[in-house]
DRENLO-989086 format. One line per 3 residues: number of its first residue (from 1); their letters; for each residue x, y, z of C-alpha. Coordinates in steps of 0.001 Angstrom, whole numbers. Each point is the difference from the previous one (the first is absolute). Layout:
// residues N
NUM	A	X:Y:Z ~ ...
//
This chain:
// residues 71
1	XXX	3935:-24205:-4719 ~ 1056:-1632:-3277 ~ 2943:1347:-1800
4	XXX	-244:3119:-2234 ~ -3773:1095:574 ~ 420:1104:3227
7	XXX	268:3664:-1028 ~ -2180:-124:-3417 ~ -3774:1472:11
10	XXX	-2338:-860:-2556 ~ -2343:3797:433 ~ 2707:1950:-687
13	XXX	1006:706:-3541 ~ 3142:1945:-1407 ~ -1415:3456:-1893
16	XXX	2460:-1034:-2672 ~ -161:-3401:-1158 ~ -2508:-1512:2158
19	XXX	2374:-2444:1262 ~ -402:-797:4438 ~ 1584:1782:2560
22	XXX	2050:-1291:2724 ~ 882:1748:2983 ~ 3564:2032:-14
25	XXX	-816:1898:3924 ~ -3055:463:2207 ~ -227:2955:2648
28	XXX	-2892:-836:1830 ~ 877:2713:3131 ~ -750:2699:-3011
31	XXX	-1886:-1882:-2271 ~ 2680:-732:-2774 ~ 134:-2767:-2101
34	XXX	1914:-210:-2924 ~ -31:-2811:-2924 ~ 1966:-548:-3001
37	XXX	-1322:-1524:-3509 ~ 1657:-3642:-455 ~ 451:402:-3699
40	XXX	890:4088:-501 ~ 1132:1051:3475 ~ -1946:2840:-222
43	XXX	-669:826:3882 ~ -3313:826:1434 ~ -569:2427:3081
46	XXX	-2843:-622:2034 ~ -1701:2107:3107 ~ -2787:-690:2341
49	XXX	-2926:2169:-375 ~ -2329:1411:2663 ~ -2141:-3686:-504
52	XXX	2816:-1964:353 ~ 477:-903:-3650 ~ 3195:-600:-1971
55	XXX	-389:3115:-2249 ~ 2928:29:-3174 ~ 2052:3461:354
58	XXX	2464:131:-2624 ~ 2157:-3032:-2162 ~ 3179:595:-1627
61	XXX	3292:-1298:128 ~ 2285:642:3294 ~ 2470:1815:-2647
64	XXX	-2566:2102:-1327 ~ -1597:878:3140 ~ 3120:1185:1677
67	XXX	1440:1771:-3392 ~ -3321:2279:741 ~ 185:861:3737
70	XX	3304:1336:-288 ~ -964:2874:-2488
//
């Protein structure tokens, strides 16, 4: 694989600056995969759906996310 676009995909498209995703974690046993935007860092969660497709669930940062759960 050539160096440093191993983990880039062109479809997918950060919601906030339209800059590409790479892949930060992929759970394929419960159809996770997570991917962070290369110029924000803005982190995109992603689910299987009942067809098998990436579906987007939620994007935020890691610090914001957790801030929430805990209230």
């Amino acid at each position: 694989m050539s160096k440093g676009t191993d983990k880039k995909y062109g479809g997918k498209k950060c919601i906030d600056c339209g800059s590409p995703l790479e892949l930060f974690e992929l759970d394929l046993a419960k159809g996770r995969r997570v991917m962070q935007c290369t110029r924000c860092g803005l982190y995109h969660f992603y689910k299987k759906d009942f067809f098998g497709k990436w579906k987007l669930v939620k994007a935020g940062k890691v610090s914001d996310l957790w801030g929430n759960s805990k209230k």
